[in-house]
C-alpha positions as CSV (number, residue, x, y, z in Angstrom):
1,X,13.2,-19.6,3.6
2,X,15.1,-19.4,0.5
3,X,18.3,-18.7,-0.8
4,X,20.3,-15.9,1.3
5,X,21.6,-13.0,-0.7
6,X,23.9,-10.4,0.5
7,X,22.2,-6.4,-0.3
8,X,24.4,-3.3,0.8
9,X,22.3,0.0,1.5
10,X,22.0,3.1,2.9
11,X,19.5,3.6,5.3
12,X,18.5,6.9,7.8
13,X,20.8,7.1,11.1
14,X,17.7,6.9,13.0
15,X,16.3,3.9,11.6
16,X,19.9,2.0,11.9
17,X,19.5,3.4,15.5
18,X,16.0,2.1,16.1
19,X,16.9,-1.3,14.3
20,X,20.2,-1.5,16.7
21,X,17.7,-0.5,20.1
22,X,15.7,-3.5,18.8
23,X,18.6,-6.1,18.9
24,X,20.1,-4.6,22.1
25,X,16.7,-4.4,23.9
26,X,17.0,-8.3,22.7
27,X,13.5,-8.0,20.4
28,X,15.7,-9.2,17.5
29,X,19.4,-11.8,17.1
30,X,20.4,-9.3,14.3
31,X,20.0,-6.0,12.9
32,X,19.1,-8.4,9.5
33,X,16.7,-10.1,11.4
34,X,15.1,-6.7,12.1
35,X,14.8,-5.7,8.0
36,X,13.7,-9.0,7.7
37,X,10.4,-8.9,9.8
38,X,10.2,-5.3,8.7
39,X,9.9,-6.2,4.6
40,X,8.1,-9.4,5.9
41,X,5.4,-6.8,8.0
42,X,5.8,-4.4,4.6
43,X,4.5,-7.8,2.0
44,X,1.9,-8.7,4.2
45,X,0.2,-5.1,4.8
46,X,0.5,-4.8,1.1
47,X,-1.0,-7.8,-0.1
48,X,-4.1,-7.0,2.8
49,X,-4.2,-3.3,1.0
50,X,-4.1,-4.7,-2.5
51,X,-6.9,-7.8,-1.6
52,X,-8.7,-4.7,-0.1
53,X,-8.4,-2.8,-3.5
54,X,-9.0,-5.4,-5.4
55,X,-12.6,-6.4,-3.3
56,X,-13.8,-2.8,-3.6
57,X,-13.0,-2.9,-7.7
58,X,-15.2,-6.0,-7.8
59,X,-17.9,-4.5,-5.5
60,X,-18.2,-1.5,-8.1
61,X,-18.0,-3.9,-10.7
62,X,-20.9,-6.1,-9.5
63,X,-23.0,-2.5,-8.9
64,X,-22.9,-2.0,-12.1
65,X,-20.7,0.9,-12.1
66,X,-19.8,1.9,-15.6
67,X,-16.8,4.8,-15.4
68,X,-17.1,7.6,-17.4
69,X,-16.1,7.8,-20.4
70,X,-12.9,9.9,-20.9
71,X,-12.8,13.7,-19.5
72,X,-15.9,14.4,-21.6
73,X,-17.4,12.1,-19.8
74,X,-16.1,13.2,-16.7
75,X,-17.4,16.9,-17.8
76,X,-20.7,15.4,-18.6
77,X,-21.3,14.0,-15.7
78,X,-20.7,17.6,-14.0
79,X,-22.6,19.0,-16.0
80,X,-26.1,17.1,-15.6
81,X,-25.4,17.0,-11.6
82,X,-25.2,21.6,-12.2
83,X,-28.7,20.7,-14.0
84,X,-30.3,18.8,-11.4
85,X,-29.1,20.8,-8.8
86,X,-30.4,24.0,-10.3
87,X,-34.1,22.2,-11.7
């Protein structure tokens, strides 16, 4: 772990409440302990969300997906789905 640094914030009664349940329930040593796993659970289910992201971009990438080009793209597109529908 690195260097400790001391943060002051405000946070919802309830969540204080749940945090202190969690240390008295003796889940937790320290209400700090608790916002520690909880930004520790936060990094790690973004990073998995963001990899996730990030795999589907390449996916569409290696389809050969080419975006449209600007909204007269976008209305272009539209536009020749109407037609196809209709033919």
């Amino acid at each position: 772990m690195g260097k400790l640094e001391k943060l002051s914030v405000e946070i919802p009664a309830e969540l204080l409440d749940c945090a202190k349940s969690a240390v008295a329930g003796g889940e937790f040593a320290s209400v700090e302990q608790v916002i520690d796993a909880a930004l520790r659970s936060w990094m790690i289910k973004r990073d998995v969300e963001l990899a996730r992201i990030r795999g589907l971009l390449e996916e569409g990438i290696a389809s050969g997906f080419e975006p449209w080009d600007g909204v007269e793209g976008i209305i272009a597109e539209g536009r020749r789905g109407l037609a196809e529908r209709k033919a």
